[in-house]
N, CA, C and O atoms as CSV, one atom per row, in Angstrom:
chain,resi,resn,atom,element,x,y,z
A,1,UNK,N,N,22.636,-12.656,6.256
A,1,UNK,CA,C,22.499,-12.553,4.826
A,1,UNK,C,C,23.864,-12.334,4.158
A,1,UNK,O,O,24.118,-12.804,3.049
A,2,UNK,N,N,24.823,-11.527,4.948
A,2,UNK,CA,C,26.108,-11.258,4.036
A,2,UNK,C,C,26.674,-12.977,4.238
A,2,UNK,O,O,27.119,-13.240,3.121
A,3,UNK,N,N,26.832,-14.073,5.014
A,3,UNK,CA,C,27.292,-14.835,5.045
A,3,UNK,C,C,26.943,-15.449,3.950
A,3,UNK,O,O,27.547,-16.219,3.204
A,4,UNK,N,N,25.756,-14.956,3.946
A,4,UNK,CA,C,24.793,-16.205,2.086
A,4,UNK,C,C,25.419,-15.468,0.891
A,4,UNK,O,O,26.029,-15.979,-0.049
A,5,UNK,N,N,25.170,-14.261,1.090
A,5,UNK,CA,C,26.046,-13.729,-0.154
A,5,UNK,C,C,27.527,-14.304,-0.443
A,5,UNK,O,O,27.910,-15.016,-1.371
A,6,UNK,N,N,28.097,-13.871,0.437
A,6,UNK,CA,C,29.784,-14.357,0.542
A,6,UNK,C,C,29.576,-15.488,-0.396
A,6,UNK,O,O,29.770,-15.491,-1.612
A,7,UNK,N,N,29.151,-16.449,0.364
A,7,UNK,CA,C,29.233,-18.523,-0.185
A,7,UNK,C,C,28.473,-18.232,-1.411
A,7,UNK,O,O,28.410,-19.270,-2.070
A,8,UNK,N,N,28.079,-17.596,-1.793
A,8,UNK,CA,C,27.468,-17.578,-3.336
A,8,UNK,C,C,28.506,-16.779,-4.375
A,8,UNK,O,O,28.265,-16.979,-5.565
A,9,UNK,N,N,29.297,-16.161,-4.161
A,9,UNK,CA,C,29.888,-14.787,-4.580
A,9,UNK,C,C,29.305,-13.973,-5.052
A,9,UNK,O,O,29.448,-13.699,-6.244
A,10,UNK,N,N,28.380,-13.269,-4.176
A,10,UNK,CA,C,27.542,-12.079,-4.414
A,10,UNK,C,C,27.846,-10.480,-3.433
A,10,UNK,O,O,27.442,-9.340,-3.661
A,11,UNK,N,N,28.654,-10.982,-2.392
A,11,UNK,CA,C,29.049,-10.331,-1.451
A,11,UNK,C,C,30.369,-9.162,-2.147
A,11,UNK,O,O,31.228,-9.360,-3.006
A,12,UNK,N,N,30.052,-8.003,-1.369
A,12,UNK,CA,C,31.011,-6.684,-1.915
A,12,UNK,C,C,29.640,-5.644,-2.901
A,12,UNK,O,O,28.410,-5.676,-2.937
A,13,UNK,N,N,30.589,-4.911,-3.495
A,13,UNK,CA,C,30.176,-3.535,-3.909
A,13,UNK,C,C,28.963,-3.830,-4.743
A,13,UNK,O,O,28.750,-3.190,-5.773
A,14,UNK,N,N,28.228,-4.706,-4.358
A,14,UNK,CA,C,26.720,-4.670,-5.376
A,14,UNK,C,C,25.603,-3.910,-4.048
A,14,UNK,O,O,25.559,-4.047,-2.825
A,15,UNK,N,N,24.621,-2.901,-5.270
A,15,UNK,CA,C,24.024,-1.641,-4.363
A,15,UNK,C,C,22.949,-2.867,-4.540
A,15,UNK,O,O,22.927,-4.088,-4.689
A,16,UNK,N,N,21.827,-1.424,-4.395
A,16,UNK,CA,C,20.261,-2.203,-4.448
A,16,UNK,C,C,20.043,-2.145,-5.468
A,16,UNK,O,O,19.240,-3.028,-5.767
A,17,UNK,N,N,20.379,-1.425,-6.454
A,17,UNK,CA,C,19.931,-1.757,-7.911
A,17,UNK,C,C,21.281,-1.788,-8.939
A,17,UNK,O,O,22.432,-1.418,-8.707
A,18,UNK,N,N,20.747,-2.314,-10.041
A,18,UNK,CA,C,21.958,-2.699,-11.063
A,18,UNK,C,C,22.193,-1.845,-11.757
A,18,UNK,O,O,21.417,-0.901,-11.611
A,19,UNK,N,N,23.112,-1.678,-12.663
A,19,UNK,CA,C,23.425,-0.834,-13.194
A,19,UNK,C,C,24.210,-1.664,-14.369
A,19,UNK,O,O,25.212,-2.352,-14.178
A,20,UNK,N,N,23.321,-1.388,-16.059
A,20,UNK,CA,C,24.199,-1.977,-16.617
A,20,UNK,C,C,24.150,-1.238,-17.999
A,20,UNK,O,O,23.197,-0.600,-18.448
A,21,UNK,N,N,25.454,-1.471,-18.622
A,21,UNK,CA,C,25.799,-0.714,-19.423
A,21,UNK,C,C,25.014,-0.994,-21.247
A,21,UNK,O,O,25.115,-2.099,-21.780
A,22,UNK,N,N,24.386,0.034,-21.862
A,22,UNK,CA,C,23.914,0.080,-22.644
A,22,UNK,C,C,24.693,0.130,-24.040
A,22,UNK,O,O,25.139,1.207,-24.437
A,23,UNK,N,N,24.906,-1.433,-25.027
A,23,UNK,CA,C,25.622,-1.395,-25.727
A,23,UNK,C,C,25.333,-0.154,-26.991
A,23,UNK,O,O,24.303,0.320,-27.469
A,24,UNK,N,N,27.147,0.130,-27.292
A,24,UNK,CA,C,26.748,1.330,-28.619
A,24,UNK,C,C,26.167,2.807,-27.515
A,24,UNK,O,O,25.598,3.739,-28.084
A,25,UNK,N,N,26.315,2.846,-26.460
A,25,UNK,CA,C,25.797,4.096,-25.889
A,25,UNK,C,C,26.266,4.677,-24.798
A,25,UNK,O,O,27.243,4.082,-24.343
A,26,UNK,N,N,25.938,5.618,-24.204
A,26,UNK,CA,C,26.848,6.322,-23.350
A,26,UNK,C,C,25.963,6.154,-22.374
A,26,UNK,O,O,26.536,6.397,-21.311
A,27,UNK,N,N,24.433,5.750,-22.136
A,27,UNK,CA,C,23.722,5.505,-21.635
A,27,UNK,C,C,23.906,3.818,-20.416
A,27,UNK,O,O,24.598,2.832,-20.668
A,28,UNK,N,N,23.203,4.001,-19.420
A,28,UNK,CA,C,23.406,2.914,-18.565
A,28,UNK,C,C,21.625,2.705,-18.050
A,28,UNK,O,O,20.827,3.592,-17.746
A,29,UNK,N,N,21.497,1.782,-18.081
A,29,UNK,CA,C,20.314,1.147,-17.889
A,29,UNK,C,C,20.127,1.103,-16.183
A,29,UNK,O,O,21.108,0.367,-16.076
A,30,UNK,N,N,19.777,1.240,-15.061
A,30,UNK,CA,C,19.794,1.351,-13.650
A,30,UNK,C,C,18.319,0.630,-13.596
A,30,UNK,O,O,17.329,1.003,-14.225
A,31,UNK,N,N,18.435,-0.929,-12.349
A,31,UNK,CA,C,17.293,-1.503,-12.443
A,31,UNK,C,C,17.065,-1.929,-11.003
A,31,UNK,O,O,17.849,-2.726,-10.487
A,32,UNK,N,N,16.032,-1.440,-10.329
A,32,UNK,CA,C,15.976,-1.700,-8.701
A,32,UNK,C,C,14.792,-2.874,-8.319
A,32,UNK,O,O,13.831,-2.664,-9.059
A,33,UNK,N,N,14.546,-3.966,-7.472
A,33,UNK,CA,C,13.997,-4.759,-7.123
A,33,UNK,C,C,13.377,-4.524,-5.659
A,33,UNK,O,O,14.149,-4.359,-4.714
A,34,UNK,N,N,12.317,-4.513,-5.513
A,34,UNK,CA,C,11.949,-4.215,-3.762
A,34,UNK,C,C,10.835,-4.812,-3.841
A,34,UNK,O,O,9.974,-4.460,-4.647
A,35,UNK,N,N,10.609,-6.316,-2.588
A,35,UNK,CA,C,9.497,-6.576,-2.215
A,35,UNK,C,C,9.549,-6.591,-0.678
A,35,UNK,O,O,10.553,-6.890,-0.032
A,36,UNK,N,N,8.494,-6.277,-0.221
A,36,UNK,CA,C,8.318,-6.295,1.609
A,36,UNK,C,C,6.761,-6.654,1.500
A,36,UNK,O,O,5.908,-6.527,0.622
A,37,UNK,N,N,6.799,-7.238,3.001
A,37,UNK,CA,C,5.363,-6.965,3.712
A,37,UNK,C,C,4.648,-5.544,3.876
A,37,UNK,O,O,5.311,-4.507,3.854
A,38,UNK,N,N,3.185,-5.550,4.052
A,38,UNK,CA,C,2.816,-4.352,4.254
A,38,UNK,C,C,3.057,-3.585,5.393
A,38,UNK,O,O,3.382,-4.415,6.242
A,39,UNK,N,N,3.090,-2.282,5.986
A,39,UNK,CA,C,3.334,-1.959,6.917
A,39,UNK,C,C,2.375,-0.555,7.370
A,39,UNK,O,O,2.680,0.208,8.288
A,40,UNK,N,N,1.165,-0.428,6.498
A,40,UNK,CA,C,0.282,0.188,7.059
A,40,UNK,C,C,-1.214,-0.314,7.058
A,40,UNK,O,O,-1.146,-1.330,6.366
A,41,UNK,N,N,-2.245,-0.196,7.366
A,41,UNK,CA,C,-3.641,-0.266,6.921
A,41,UNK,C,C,-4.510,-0.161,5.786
A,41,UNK,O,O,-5.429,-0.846,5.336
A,42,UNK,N,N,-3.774,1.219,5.364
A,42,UNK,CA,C,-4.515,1.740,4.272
A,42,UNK,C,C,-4.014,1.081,3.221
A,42,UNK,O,O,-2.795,1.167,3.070
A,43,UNK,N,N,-4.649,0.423,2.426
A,43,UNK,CA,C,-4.376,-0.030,0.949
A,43,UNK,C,C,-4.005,0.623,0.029
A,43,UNK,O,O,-3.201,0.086,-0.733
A,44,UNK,N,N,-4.496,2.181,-0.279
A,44,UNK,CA,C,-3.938,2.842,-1.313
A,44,UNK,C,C,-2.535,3.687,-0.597
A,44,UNK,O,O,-1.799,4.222,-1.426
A,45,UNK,N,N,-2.239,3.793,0.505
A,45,UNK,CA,C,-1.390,4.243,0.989
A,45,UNK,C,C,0.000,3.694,0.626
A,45,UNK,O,O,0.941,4.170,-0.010
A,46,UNK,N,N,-0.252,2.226,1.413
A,46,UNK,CA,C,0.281,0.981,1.243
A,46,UNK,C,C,1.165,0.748,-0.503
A,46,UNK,O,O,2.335,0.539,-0.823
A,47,UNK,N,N,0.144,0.886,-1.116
A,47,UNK,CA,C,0.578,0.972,-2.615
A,47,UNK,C,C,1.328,2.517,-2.944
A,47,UNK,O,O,2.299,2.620,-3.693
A,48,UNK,N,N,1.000,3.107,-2.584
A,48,UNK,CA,C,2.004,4.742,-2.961
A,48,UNK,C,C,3.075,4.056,-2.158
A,48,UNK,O,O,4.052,3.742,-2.839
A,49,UNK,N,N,3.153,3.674,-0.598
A,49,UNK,CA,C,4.554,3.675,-0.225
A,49,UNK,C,C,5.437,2.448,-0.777
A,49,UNK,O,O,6.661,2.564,-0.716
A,50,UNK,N,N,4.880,1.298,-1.303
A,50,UNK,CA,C,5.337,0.229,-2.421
A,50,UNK,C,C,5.800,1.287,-3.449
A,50,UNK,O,O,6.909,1.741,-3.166
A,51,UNK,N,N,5.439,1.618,-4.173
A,51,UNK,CA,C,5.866,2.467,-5.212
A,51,UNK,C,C,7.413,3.268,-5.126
A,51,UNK,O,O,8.546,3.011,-5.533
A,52,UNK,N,N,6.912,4.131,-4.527
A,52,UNK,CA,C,7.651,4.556,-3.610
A,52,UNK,C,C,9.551,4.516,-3.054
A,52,UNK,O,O,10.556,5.222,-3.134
A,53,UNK,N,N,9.102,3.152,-2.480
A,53,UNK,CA,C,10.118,2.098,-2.365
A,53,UNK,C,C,10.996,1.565,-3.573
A,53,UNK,O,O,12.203,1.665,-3.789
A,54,UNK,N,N,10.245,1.123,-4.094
A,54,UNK,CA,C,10.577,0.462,-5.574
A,54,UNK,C,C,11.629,1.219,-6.429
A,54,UNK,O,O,12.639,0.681,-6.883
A,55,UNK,N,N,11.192,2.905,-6.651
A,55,UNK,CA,C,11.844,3.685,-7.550
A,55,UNK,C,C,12.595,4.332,-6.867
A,55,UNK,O,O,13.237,5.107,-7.576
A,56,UNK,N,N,13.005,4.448,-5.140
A,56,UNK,CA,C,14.114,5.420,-4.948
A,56,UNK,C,C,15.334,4.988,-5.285
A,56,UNK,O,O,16.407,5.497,-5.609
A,57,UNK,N,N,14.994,4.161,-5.163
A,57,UNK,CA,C,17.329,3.581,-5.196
A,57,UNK,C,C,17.440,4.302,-6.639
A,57,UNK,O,O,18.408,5.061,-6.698
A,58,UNK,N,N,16.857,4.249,-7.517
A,58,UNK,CA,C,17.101,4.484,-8.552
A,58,UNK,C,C,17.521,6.155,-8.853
A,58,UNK,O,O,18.492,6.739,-9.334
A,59,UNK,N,N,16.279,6.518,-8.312
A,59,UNK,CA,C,16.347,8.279,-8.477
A,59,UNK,C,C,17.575,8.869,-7.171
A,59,UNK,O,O,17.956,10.020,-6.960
A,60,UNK,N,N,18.031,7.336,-6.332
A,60,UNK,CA,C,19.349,8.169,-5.505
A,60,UNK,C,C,20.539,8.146,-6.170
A,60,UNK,O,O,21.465,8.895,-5.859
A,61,UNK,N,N,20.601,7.280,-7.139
A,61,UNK,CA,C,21.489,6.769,-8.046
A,61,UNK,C,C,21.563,8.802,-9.248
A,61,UNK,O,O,22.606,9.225,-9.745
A,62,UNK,N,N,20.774,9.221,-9.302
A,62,UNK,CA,C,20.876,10.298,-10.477
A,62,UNK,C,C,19.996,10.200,-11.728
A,62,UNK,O,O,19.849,11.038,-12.619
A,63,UNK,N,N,19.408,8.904,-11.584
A,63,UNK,CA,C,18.379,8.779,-12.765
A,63,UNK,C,C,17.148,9.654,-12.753
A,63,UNK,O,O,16.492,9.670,-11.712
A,64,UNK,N,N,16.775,10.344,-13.722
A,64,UNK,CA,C,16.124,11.488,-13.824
A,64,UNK,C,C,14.730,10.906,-13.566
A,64,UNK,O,O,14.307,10.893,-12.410
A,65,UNK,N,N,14.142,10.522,-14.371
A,65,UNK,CA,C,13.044,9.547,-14.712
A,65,UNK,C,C,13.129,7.914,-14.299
A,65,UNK,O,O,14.174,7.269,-14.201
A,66,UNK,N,N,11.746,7.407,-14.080
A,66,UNK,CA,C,11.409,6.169,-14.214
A,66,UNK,C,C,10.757,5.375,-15.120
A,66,UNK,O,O,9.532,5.257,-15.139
A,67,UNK,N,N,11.556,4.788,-15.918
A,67,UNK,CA,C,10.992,4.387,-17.772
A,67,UNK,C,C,9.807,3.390,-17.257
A,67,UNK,O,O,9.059,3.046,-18.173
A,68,UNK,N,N,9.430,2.761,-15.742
A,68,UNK,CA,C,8.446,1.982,-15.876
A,68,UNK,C,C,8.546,1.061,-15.065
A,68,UNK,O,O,9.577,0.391,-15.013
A,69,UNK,N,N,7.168,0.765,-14.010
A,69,UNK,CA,C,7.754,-0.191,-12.616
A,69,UNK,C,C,6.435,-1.576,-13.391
A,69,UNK,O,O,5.330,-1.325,-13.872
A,70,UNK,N,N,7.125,-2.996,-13.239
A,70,UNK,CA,C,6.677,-4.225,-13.387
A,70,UNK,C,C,6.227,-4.498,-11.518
A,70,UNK,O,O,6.937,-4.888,-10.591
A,71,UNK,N,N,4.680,-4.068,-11.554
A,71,UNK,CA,C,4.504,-4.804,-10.054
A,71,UNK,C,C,4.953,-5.881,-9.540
A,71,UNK,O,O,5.981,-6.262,-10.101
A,72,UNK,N,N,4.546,-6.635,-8.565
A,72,UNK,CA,C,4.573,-7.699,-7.971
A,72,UNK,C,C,3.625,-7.631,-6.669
A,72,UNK,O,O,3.982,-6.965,-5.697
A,73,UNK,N,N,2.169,-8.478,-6.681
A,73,UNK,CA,C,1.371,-8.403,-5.636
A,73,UNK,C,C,1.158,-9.689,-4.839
A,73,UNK,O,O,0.808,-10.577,-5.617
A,74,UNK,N,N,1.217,-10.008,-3.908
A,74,UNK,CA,C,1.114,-11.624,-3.580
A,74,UNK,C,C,-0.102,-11.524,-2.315
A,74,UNK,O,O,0.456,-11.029,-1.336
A,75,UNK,N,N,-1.050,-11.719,-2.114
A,75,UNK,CA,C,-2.292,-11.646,-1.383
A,75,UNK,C,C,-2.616,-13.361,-1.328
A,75,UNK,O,O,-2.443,-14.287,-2.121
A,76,UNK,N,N,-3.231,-13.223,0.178
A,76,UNK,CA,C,-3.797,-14.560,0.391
A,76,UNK,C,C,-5.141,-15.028,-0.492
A,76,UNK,O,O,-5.356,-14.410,-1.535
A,77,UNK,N,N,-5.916,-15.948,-0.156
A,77,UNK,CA,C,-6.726,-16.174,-1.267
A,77,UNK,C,C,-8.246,-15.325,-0.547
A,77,UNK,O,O,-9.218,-14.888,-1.163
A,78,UNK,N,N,-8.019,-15.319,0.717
A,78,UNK,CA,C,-9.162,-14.610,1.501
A,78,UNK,C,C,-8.669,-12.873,1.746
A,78,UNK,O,O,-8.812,-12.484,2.905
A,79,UNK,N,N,-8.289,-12.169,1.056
A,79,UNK,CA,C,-7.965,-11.123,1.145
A,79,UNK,C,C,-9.210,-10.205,0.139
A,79,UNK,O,O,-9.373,-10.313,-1.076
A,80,UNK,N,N,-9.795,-9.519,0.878
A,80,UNK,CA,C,-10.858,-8.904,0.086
A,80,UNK,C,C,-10.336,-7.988,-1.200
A,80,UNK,O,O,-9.326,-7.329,-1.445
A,81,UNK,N,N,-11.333,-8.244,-1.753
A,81,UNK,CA,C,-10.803,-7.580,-3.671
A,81,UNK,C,C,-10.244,-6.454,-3.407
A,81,UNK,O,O,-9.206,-6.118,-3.977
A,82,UNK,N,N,-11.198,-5.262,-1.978
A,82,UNK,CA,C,-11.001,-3.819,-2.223
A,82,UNK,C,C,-9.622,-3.664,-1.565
A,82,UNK,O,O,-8.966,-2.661,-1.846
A,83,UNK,N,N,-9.164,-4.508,-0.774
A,83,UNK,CA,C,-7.816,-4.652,-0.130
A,83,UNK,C,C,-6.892,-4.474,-0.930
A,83,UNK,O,O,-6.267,-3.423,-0.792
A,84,UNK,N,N,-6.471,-5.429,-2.050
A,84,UNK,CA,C,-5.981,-5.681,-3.600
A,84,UNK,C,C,-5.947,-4.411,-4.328
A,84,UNK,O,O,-4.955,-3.710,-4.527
A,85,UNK,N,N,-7.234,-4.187,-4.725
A,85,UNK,CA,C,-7.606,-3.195,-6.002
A,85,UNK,C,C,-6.940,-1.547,-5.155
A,85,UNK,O,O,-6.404,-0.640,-5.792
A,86,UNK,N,N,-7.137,-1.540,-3.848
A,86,UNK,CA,C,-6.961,-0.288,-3.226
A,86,UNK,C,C,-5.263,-0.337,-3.192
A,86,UNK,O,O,-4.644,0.713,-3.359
A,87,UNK,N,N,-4.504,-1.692,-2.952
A,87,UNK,CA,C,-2.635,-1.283,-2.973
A,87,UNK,C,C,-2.460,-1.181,-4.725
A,87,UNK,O,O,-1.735,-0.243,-5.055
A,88,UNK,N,N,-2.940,-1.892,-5.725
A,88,UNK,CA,C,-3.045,-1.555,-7.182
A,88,UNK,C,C,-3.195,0.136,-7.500
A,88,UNK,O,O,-2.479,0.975,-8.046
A,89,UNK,N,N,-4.243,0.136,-6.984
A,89,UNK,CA,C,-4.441,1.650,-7.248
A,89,UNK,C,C,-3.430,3.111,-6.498
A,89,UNK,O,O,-3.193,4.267,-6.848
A,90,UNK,N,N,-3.120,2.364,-5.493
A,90,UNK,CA,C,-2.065,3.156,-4.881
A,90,UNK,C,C,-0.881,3.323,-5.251
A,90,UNK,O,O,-0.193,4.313,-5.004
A,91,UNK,N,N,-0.461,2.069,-6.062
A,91,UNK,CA,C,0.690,1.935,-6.931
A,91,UNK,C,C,0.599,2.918,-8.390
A,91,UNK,O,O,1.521,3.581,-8.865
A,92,UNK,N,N,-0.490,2.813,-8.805
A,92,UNK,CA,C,-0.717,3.295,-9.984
A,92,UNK,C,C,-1.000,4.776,-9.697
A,92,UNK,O,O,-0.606,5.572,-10.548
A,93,UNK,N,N,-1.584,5.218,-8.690
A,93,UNK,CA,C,-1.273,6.235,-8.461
A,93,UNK,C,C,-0.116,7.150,-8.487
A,93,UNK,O,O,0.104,8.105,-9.232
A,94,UNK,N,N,0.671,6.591,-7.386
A,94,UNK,CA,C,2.059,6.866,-7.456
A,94,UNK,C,C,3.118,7.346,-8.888
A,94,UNK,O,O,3.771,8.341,-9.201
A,95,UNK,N,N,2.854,6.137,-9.421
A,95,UNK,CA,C,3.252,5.845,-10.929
A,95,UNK,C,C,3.133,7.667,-11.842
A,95,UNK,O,O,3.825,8.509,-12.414
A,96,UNK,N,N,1.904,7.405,-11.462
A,96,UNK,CA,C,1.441,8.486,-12.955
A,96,UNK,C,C,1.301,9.604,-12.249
A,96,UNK,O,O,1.709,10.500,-12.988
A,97,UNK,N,N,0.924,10.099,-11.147
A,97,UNK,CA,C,0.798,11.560,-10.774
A,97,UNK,C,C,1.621,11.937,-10.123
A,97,UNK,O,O,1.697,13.165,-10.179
A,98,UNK,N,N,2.487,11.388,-9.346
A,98,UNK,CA,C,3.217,11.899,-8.314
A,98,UNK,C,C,5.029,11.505,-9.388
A,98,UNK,O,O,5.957,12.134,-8.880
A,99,UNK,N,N,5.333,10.902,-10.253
A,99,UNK,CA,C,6.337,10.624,-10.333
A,99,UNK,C,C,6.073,10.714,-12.229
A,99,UNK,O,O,7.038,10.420,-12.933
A,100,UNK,N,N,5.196,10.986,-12.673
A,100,UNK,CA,C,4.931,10.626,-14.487
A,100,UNK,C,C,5.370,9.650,-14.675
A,100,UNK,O,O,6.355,9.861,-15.383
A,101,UNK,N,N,5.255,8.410,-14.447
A,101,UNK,CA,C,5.809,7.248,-15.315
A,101,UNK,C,C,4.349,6.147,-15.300
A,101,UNK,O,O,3.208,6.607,-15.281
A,102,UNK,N,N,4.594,4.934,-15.310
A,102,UNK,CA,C,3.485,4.248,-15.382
A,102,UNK,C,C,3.537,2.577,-15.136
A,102,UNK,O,O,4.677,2.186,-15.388
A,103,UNK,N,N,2.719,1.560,-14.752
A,103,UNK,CA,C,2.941,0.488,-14.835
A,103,UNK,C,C,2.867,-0.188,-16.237
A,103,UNK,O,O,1.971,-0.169,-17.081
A,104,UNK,N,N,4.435,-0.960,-16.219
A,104,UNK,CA,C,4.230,-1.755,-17.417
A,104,UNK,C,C,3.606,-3.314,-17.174
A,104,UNK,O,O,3.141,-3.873,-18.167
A,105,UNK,N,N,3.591,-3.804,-16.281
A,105,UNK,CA,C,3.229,-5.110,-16.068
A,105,UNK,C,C,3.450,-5.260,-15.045
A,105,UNK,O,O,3.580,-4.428,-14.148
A,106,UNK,N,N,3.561,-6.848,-15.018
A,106,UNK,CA,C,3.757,-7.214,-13.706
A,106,UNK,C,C,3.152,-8.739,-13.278
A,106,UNK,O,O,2.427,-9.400,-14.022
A,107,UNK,N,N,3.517,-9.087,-12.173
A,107,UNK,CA,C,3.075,-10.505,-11.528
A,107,UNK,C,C,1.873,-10.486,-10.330
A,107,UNK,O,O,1.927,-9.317,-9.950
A,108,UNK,N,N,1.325,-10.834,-9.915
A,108,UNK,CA,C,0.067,-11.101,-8.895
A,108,UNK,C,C,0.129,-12.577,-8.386
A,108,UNK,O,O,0.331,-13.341,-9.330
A,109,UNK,N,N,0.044,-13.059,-7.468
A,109,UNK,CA,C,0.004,-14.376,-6.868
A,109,UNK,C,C,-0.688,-14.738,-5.790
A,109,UNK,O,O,-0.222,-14.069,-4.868
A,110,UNK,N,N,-1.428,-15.333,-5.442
A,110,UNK,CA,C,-1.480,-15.976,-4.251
A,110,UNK,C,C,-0.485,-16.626,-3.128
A,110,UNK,O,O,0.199,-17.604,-3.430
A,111,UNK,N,N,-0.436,-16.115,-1.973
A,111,UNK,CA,C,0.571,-16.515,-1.003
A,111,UNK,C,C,0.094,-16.269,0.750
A,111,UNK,O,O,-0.492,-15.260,1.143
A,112,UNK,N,N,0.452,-17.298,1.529
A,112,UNK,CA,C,0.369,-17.155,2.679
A,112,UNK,C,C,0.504,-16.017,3.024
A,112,UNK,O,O,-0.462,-15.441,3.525
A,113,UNK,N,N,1.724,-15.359,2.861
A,113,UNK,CA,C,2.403,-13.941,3.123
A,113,UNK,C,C,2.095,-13.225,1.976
A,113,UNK,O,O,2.259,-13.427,0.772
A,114,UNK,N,N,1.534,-12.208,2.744
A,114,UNK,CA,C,1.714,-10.904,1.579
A,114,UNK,C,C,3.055,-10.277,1.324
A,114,UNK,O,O,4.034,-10.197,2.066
A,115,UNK,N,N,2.832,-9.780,-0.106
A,115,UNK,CA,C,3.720,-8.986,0.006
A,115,UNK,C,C,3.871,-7.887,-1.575
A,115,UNK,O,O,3.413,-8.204,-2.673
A,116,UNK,N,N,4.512,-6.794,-1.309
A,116,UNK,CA,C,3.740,-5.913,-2.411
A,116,UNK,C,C,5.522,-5.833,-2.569
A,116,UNK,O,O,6.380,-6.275,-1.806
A,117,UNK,N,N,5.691,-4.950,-4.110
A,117,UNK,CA,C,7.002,-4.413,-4.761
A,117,UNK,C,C,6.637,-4.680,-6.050
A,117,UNK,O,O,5.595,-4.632,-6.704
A,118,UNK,N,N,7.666,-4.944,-6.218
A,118,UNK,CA,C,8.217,-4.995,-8.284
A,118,UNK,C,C,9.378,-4.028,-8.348
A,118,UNK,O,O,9.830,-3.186,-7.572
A,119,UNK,N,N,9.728,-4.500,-9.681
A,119,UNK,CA,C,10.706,-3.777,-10.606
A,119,UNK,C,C,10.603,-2.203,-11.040
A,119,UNK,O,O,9.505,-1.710,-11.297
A,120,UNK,N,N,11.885,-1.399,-11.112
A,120,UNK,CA,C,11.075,0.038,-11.777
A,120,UNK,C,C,13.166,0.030,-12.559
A,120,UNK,O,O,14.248,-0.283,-12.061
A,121,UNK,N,N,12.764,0.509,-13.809
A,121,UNK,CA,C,14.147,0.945,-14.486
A,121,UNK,C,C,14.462,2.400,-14.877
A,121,UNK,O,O,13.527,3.012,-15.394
A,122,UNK,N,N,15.311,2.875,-14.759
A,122,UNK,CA,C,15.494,4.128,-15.401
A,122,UNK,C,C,17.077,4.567,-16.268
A,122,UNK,O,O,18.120,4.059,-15.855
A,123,UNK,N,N,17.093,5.293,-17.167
A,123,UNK,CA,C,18.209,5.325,-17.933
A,123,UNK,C,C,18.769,7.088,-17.511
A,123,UNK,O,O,18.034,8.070,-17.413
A,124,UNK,N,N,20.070,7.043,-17.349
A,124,UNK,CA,C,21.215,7.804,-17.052
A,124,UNK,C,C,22.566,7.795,-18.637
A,124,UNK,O,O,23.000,7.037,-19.504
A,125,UNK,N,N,22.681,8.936,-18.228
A,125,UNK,CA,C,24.273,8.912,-18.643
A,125,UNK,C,C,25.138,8.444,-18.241
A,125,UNK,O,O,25.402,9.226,-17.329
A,126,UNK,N,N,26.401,7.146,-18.178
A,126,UNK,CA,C,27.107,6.315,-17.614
A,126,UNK,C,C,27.978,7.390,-16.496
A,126,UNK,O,O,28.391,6.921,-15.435
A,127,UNK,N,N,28.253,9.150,-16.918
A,127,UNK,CA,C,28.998,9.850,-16.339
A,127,UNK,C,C,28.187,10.400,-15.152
A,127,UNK,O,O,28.774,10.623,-14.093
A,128,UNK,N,N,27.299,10.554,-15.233
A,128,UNK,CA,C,25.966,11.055,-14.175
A,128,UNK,C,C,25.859,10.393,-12.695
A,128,UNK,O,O,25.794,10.827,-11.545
A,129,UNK,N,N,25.872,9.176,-13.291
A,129,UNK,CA,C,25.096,7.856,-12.457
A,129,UNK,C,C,25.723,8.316,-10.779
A,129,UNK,O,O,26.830,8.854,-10.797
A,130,UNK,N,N,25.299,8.193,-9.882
A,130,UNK,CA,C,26.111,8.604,-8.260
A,130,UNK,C,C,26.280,7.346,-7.726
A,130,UNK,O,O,26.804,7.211,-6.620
């Protein structure tokens, strides 16, 4: 993967999430991306540890809060509803009780491969940020 980066010029000091500066403010916008395969059984589990995933880079970064994670669910077309509705709910779980923030949206798809993540952003002081 660093070889693909390199030939693209993406390679060097870029983390897992972005960090970009908020015009007129002292504030910096911090924005993390994480999708994987599943890696347990449990569906609502599954979705807390998606969650999970999604918002640490951010909160390792110094960001206090999470202003809001945009899912991303990709399930085959034979994947039972409660399979689905149980990593949804695990996500949303996550979201609102364990961390106060919440889902703002998000994508769902059909795909050979599963695979659960999304987006989560949070705002810092540009001096804070680690």
């Amino acid at each position: 993967m660093e070889k693909l980066l390199t030939k693209v010029g993406l390679a060097g000091d870029i983390e897992d999430a972005a960090v970009l500066p908020i015009p007129n403010s002292e504030l910096v916008l911090v924005k993390n991306l994480d999708i994987f395969t599943p890696l347990v059984d449990e569906p609502k589990i599954m979705g807390e540890i998606a969650a999970c995933n999604v918002t640490n880079d951010i909160f390792a970064m110094n960001v206090p809060e999470i202003s809001g994670m945009l899912v991303f669910l990709a399930v085959q077309t034979t994947t039972p509803d409660e399979i689905s509705e149980g990593i949804l709910e695990g996500i949303k779980h996550f979201m609102e009780n364990k961390i106060d923030s919440q889902i703002v949206g998000g994508h769902t798809i059909y795909s050979e491969w599963p695979l659960i993540g999304g987006e989560a952003s949070g705002f810092v002081h540009k001096d804070k940020i680690i």
